[in-house]
C-alpha positions, 0 to 999 in steps of 0.5 A: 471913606463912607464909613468915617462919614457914618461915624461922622453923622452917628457921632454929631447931628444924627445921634438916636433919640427914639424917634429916629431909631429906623434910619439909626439902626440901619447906619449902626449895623452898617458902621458896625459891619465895616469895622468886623463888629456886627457879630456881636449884635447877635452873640455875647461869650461869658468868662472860662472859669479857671484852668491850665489845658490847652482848650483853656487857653482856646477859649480864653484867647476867643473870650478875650478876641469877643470882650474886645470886640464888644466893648468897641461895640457899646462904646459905638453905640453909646457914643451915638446915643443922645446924652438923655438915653446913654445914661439909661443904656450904659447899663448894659454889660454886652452889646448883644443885651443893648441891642436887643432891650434897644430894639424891644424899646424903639423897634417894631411897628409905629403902633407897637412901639407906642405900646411898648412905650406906654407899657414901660412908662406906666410901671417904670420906677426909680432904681435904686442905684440912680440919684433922684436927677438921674431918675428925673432925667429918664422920665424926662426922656420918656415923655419926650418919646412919647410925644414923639410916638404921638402920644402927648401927655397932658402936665396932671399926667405927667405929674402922677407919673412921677408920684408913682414911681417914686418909691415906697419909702416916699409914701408920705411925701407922696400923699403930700405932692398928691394933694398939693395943688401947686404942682401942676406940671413937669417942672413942678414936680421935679423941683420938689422932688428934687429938694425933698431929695436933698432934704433926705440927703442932709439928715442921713447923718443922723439916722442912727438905728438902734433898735435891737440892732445887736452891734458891738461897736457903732457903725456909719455908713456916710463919711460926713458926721465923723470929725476926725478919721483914719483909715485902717488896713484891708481885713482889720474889721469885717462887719456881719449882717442878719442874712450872713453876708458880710461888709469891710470897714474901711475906716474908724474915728469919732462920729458927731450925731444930731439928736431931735431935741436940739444936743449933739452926742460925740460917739468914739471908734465908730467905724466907717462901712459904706457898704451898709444899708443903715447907721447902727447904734451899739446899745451895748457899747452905750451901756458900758458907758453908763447910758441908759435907754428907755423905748417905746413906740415912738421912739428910743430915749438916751439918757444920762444922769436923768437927761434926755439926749434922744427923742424927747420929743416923742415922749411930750408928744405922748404926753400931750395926747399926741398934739401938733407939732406947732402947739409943741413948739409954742410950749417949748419955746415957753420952757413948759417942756423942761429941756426940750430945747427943739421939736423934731417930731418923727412920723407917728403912727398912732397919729396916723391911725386915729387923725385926717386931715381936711380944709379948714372952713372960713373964720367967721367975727370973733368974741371980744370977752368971755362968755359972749358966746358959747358954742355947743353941740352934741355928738354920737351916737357912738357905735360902743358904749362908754364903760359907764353907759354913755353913748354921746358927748356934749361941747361947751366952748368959750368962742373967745377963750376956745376953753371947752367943757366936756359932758358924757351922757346916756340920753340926748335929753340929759343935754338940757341938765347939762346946760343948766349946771354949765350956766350956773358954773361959768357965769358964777365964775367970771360973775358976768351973764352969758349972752349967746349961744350957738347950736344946730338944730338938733332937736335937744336945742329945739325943745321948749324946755331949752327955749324957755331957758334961754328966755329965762336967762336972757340967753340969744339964741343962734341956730345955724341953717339947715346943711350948713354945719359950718356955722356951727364949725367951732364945735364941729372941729373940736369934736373932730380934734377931739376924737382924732386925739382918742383914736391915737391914744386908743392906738397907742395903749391898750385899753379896751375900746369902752375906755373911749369916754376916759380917753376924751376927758383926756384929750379935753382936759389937755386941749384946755392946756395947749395952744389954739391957732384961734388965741394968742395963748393957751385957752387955760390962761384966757379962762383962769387967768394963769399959765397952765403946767404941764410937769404932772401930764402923762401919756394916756393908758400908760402904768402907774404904781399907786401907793396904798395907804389904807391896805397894808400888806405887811411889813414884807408885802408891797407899798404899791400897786400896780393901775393903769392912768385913764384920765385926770381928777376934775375934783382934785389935783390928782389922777384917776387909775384903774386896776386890780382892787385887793379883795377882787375885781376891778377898781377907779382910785383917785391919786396923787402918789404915783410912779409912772412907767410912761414907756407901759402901755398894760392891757386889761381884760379882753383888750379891744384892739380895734380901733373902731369908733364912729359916730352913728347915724341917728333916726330922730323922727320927724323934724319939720324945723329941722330938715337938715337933709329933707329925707332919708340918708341910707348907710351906703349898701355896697354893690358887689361887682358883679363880675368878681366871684360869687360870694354868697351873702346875707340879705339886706332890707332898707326901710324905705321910710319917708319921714325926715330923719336928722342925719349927722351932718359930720362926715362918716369915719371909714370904719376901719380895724387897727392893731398894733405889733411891736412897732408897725401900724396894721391896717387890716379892714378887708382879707386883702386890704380892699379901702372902703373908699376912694380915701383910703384907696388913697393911702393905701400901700398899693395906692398906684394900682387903685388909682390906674384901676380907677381911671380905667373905669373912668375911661370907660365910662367917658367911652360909653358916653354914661353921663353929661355934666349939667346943672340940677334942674329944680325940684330933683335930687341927685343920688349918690355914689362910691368906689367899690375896689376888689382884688381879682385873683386867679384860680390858684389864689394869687392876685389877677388885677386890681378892679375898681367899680363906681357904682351908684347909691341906688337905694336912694332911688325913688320907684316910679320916678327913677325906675320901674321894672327891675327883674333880671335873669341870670343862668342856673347853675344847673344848666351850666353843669348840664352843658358842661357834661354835654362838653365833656361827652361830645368834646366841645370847644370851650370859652370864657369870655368877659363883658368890661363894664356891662352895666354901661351898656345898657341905655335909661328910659328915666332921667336920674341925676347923680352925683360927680365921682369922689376925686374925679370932679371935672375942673372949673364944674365941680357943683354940676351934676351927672345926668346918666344917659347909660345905666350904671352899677348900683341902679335899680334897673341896671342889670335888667337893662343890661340884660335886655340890651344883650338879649336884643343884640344876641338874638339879632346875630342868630341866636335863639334864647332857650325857654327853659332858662332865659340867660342860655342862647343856641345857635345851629347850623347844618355844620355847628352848634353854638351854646352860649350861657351868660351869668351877668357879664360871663359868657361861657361859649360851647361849640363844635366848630371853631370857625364858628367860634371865632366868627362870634367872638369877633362878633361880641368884641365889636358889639361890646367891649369884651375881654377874651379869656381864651379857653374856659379854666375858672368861671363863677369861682370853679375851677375847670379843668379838662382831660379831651383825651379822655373825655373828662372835665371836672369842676372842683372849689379847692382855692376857695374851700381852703380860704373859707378854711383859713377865715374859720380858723380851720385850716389846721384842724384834723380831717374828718371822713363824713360831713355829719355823724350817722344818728345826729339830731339838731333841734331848737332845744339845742339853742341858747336860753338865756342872754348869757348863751345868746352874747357867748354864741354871738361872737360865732360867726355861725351866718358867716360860716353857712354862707360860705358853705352854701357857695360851694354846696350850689356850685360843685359839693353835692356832699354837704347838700343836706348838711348845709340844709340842716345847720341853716335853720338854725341862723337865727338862734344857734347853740353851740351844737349847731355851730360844733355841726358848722366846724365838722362840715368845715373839718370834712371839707378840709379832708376833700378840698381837693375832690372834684365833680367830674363828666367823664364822657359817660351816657348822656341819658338823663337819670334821677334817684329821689327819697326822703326821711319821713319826720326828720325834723324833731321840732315840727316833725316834718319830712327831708327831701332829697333828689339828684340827677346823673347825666354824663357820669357826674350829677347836674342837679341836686336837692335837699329841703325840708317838705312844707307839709307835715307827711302822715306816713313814709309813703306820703313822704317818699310820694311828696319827695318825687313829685319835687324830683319829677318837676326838676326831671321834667325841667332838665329833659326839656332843656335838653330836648331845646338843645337837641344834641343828644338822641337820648333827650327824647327818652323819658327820664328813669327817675329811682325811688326806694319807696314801693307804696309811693311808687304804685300811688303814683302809677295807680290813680285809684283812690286810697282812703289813707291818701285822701289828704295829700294836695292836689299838686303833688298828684303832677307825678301822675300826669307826667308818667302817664305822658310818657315824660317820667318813667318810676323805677324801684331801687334798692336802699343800699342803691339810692344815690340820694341817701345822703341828701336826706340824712346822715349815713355811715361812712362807706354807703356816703363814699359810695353814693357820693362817687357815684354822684361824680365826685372823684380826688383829683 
């Protein structure tokens, strides 16, 4: 009887929902127990495979006795669920399997099961195999457990919920709901959603596939666009896919396809396969037909007897220089497209890559007849030049006809020439004046030249005021539409990026041609008076043969030649090609006898395929009728993250001017690489696709992490308490801000997380205003290896800790306002301001308040700082030692006892917000790794080194043993010496590929030291021996990336061995010093820098060498005595010289007359060996473990030296 109430209640009121899962799964287990099913909770049988012995039949009966039992068991408990979860647990082949997923979802404590909630919520996606409703209906669900777990989400997360899940072939629809600012709840998203699915639903029918399909007969997978059907027997027809599998047709009939330009096509004995992922066209099948294709990449064109059957649409819209798909529309409907019957344009990429889209600003009182009022305005400079040397454009636009007049020019103050014969044109045109004319305040309009012009023709003049370009928006939007259009010409052919001024002619001369949403009609009407023709318009960069008509090549050569089309005649009614000219080199011929081939994009000379054109900012000096920004705009400086790993860069000085600069009031294009391959648009900016911006964060493919990675830091700094919102007092300026997005990885290589930084425009920061001091210390990397061998030889304990948004921790004495993050602005406040209450990545002052905010907090926990270097705390007791090393927000944590360990972990996580990384494995780019047993750690850079390979191109390149070749000398006769050497070694990235090399040379590569030194002086000017140098260590680094340095647990007695090579450098003559200093088996420091005296003699030399080993030696014992772990930390370091003369100068103090020159402070060695810090020792040459810091060796004395330094393969 209780059980039959159990079911009772399990099966009306008390179904689980989630929230009631505790008293559901007690009454289960209880239902379960009285019917004898409880068992299959925790056990589930799989199927006997086939067979006829009696232990067969035994375990078939005991399969089948289970599959009873269990199929009872999830019909039980799914009748018990509440309809929105059976759906979502129906799934599930066994009950044990149920159970357990039901358990992990609503199981646990109430804190633990509102984490595992969230956690499923954020990385849910739809499965493929439910419909969009059902998909709707589980994240319906969700949020509804949520809430009941008290976890209430408000509607904009629920709506960017539902976005992200979405799948990638939604990526467009998604940017679009993105930005639609009437979605603004639950209910919103879904219907929208749902009617896109219904929309995507409807056209499958005509989604035929029919590139390079290699199908012998037409293949449907949906039942709905055949128009008569029958089915076939089983086996009649099996259909192959690409990865060897197979699906069977279960039908054949005629199949009627919807073509985009407005036809039908009728396709006979198309077969029916719903097992298929596409619909697939025969192209072979057609052909026999008599059809004929033409492809492209925007499309395929079927034809027959020379009309257009497929997307014809996508061929106009080429030729249209890839226009809108209204202006396309108003042209067909006018029969100026010939057949094309209806515009259906597909997603095109070349659009996608050259156009962006934003708000159109508000319409101002229009113009009531021609040349009432000229807009003008002047763009660039462009980043290239034009083939012809242009670096700007001028725009001339009727504000009543929008026809524009396009000019390129070298020189801004070519604009006034310009105006001049654009006057005297227009006005001897339509024989009437021109009254106005609008422009910025650039000064080419400011000039007296231009004014006395204006007064001369009694032209007013209309200037807009300062930072409001909207008023001058006419010309600002067609400068915008204009290089939109050649970004996706540029796209799509396959001309070099100089070809920019050809391609803008282009889209001028065809925006004159299209409509405007501003006019009734197409600007060429209004102006001419006639309507345009379109017949003679063909896609930019497209080829073309040119018939000759004055070169003849006999009666069996050829009639024509062929060019490439790069723009319109302006002087007759033809085109201007471009290609090859009979007697040599490249030509412009002027045309109207051309046959075009418009699916032939050829390339020419060194094709440019990036797609990189912008407007440069421009120093006009001072402009006090100008002002358009009051002061200096810097190109943003990016900020690394200073918690991503080392990467050593060049460095970067801003010329804080005070003047006024005119800065170009158009907003910056992201700079951005483009290349196409067959039919996909690669977006490469960055190694890992890293967007520059919180735009392109926006459209990339991994937009869902950026955007979680971006409201993480907005939770910490709402968390911190950084900034109030408030209005800008008067008479301060903000700074600005961005978006910096790294890509962590692991020490393998692979991706760890996706990291997002906002960080502050601190260049813009003014000193004495908004910061004063600025110094920080960050930790040596010496000292890290030194306390690393300490770790290896007395087996320590080991840690990695970091500090989560450091920065934000530490407190401002200046008041700064800034600027309210790019798509983070707060509703209803977007013009208040941020008045920071916390410092902030990017701040002059962030990092040392940072710093002295950690110092103040470690010292008061007991920590001691060490004098010797400021960023290494130490923490004795009468039981442990705790050694702490922080390089910004890494903390390293060495200790003897664990308690203590724990104690200051538990510490540092309630002091700041940190995150433990367990036991120290890769810290700054290094690899850690550890052997207690024996006692051995080892640091080694191989995923690094082997990225800096693959950057180079030298991933494949032959292994060589030595870093440099015994006997080479480079010298400033090896650079270029001419312009023609300085733009071929120009495109070697000589800097690029030393910085590289200097990260792993500081970190753990003791080998390269004096390599790296050598081909660094030559930044500035490298020839190509110089960069065959770069390329060797680059090929010995391949041969090595897997060697090590390691500790093995050796003596911690601190050694040194110092040299030099006197007159090294061939250029000034000056001498190489080198030192390195063993402690525990493996080296912890090393040098190798050229001497800034010129040495008379070896002995000079050798003697200058130690003086600069003694002050490291001095240094490290000292830091070792501070630590005070070794017993050995009060010896004197034993310091190897193989220079006898040096040797005895430095213990006798007696004066030498050939050593009377030598500078008072190198005579410290003297100092210290009489204190008993230094003690000097002679070694032998073939001893001298310094050798290869200071010159190139032979091949077996660097295999020794270097292993005696501790670099070892692992």
């Amino acid at each position: 009887m209780a059980a039959k109430n159990v079911v009772a209640d399990l099966t009306r009121g008390d179904k689980l929902t989630g929230n009631n899962y505790d008293i559901w799964h007690r009454k289960i287990q209880y239902l379960l127990n009285e019917q004898e099913l409880l068992e299959t909770l925790s056990s589930k049988m799989t199927r006997p495979e086939d067979g006829n012995t009696a232990q067969h039949r035994r375990d078939l009966e005991a399969y089948q006795s289970w599959f009873k039992k269990d199929r009872s068991t999830r019909f039980t408990m799914l009748s018990s669920m509440h309809d929105d979860l059976i759906g979502e647990y129906e799934i599930f082949q066994n009950a044990k399997d149920m159970w357990d997923q039901l358990k992990f979802d609503f199981g646990g404590t109430s804190t633990t099961r509102l984490r595992s909630l969230v956690l499923k919520f954020e990385v849910y996606r739809k499965d493929p195999k439910h419909t969009m409703t059902e998909h709707l209906r589980m994240m319906s669900g969700m949020i509804r457990d949520l809430k009941a777990a008290g976890n209430v989400l408000t509607d904009e997360q629920q709506v960017q919920a539902v976005i992200r899940s979405l799948p990638d072939s939604w990526i467009s629809m998604k940017q679009i709901m993105t930005h639609n600012e009437n979605i603004k709840n639950f209910a919103d998203i879904s219907r929208h959603v749902e009617l896109d699915a219904e929309r995507q639903e409807a056209t499958k029918s005509a989604a035929l596939i029919a590139h390079n399909t290699g199908a012998t007969r037409h293949v449907a997978r949906d039942r709905a666009g055949f128009v008569d059907y029958r089915k076939i027997p089983a086996g009649t027809h099996v259909v192959y896919m690409g990865n060897g599998s197979y699906e069977e047709a279960l039908g054949v009939g005629s199949y009627q396809l919807h073509l985009r330009t407005g036809r039908t096509l009728l396709l006979h004995d198309v077969l029916y396969v719903p097992g298929v992922l596409y619909n697939l066209l025969s192209v072979f099948t057609l052909l026999q037909l008599g059809y004929d294709f033409h492809l492209s990449l925007n499309g395929l064109d079927i034809l027959l007897d020379d009309v257009i059957f497929g997307h014809g649409s996508s061929t106009w819209h080429a030729r249209l220089g890839h226009i809108g798909k209204d202006r396309m529309t108003r042209l067909a409907r006018e029969g100026l497209l010939g057949p094309l019957a209806k515009v259906d344009l597909p997603i095109c990429e070349p659009c996608l890559a050259g156009k962006a889209c934003r708000k159109p600003f508000g319409k101002a009182v229009r113009a009531t007849q021609p040349l009432e009022l000229i807009h003008s305005d002047i763009c660039g400079p462009m980043n290239v030049k034009a083939r012809h040397g242009a670096s700007y454009f001028l725009t001339f636009i009727d504000d009543y006809t929008r026809y524009g007049y396009v000019q390129l020019i070298a020189h801004r103050y070519e604009a006034l020439d310009c105006f001049k014969r654009f006057v005297a044109e227009v006005e001897n045109q339509h024989e009437k004046s021109l009254k106005a004319l609008r422009t910025d305040r650039g000064r080419e309009y400011l000039s007296d030249q231009f004014k006395d012009l204006c007064e001369e023709k009694g032209i007013r003049r209309q200037l807009t005021i300062p930072n409001t370009p909207q008023q001058n928006g006419v010309t600002e939007r067609r400068n915008r539409t204009l290089l939109d259009m050649v970004r996706s010409m540029m796209a799509q052919a396959n001309l070099p990026i100089s070809f920019w001024g050809d391609a803008l002619l282009t889209a001028a001369y065809i925006l004159n041609r299209v409509p405007s949403q501003s006019v009734s009609s197409t600007p060429y009407e209004l102006w001419k008076g006639e309507k345009p023709n379109l017949e003679h318009l063909r896609p930019w960069g497209s080829a073309g043969f040119v018939h000759s008509t004055t070169h003849k090549y006999g009666k069996l050569g050829p009639r024509a030649r062929k060019h490439i089309f790069i723009r319109y005649s302006d002087s007759s009614k033809g085109y201007v090609m471009y290609g090859e000219h009979p007697n040599g080199g490249m030509t412009e011929i002027e045309s109207r006898d051309i046959d075009f081939i418009e699916t032939d994009f050829p390339s020419i000379g060194d094709a440019n395929r990036d797609l990189d054109l912008y407007e440069l900012e421009e120093d006009e000096g001072t402009l006090p009728s100008s002002s358009e920004g009051g002061g200096l705009v810097p190109r943003p400086v990016i900020a690394e993250d200073s918690g991503s790993d080392l990467q050593p860069s060049g460095s970067i000085t801003l010329d804080q001017d005070s003047q006024a600069r005119r800065v170009s009031s158009r907003g910056h294009i992201p700079r951005r690489h483009f290349e196409i391959e067959g039919n996909v648009l690669l977006c490469d900016a960055k190694d890992v696709d890293e967007p520059a911006s919180f735009s392109e964060a926006l459209h990339s493919p991994d937009r869902d992490e950026w955007m979680t990675a971006m409201q993480e830091e907005m939770s910490s700094m709402d968390k911190n308490n950084v900034w109030e919102l408030v209005d800008l007092p008067p008479g301060r300026k903000t700074i600005g801000n961005k978006w910096v997005l790294k890509v962590k990885r692991k020490a393998d290589g692979s991706i760890d997380r996706y990291k997002a930084r906002l960080v502050a425009k601190g260049y813009t920061q003014r000193e004495g205003i908004d910061y004063e001091d600025t110094f920080s210390p960050v930790v040596r990397f010496a000292s890290i290896r030194l306390i690393l061998s300490i770790v290896a030889k007395q087996d320590l304990e080991l840690f990695q800790m970091d500090v989560k948004t450091a920065f934000l921790n530490g407190e401002l004495d200046e008041e700064i306002y800034m600027a309210q993050p790019a798509g983070f602005e707060a509703k209803g406040h977007e013009r208040k301001v941020c008045r920071l209450k916390r410092s902030i990545y990017g701040l002059k002052q962030s990092s040392r308040q940072w710093y002295l905010r950690f110092h103040d907090s470690i010292t008061s926990f007991g920590f001691e700082m060490i004098e010797e270097d400021h960023c290494v705390y130490l923490k004795r007791s009468k039981r442990s030692i705790l050694i702490l090393s922080l390089y910004v927000d890494d903390i390293l944590l060495a200790g003897n006892d664990m308690d203590s360990i724990v104690t200051t972990k538990k510490w540092l996580s309630s002091t700041f917000e940190m995150k433990d990384m367990g036991e120290a494995n890769f810290v700054l780019g290094v690899k850690i790794t550890r052997d207690r047993s024996k006692k051995l750690l080892s640091l080694s850079q191989g995923t690094y080194i082997k990225k800096i390979l693959e950057r180079f191109h030298m991933h494949n390149s032959k292994p060589i043993d030595t870093p440099m070749e015994k006997g080479c000398t480079l010298s400033l006769d090896q650079c270029p010496k001419n312009d023609e050497e300085k733009n071929q070694m120009s495109k070697v990235p000589y800097a690029s590929a030393i910085g590289s090399l200097m990260y792993a040379m500081l970190c753990t590569r003791p080998d390269i030291c004096f390599a790296v030194g050598m081909v660094s002086r030559y930044q500035s000017n490298p020839g190509p021996a110089h960069w065959r140098a770069v390329k060797r260590i680059l090929r010995y680094l391949r041969g090595t990336s897997d060697h090590a340095l390691c500790y093995h647990g050796g003596d911690l007695r601190l050694t040194g061995y110092s040299d030099a090579d006197w007159a090294s450098d061939k250029d000034e003559r000056k001498s190489t010093s080198g030192y390195a200093f063993i402690l525990g088996g493996g080296a912890v420091s090393w040098c190798s820098k050229k001497q800034s005296c010129i040495a008379l003699s070896t002995m000079e030399s050798e003697y200058v060498a130690c003086s600069a080993a003694v002050q490291e030696a001095v240094w490290l014992r000292r830091f070792l005595q501070r630590l005070g772990v070794t017993a050995h930390a009060e010896d004197a370091v034993l310091l190897y010289s193989d220079s006898t003369s040096a040797l005895a100068y430095a213990k006798d103090p007696k004066y030498h007359g050939k050593a009377k020159h030598i500078e008072l402070r190198y005579h410290y060695i003297r100092d210290m060996v009489s204190q008993g810090e230094v003690i000097l020792q002679h070694i032998s040459t073939g001893s001298m473990v310094a050798d290869p810091l200071t010159k190139p060796i032979a091949r077996d004395l660097f295999f020794s030296h270097t292993k005696s330094m501790g670099l070892r393969r692992i």
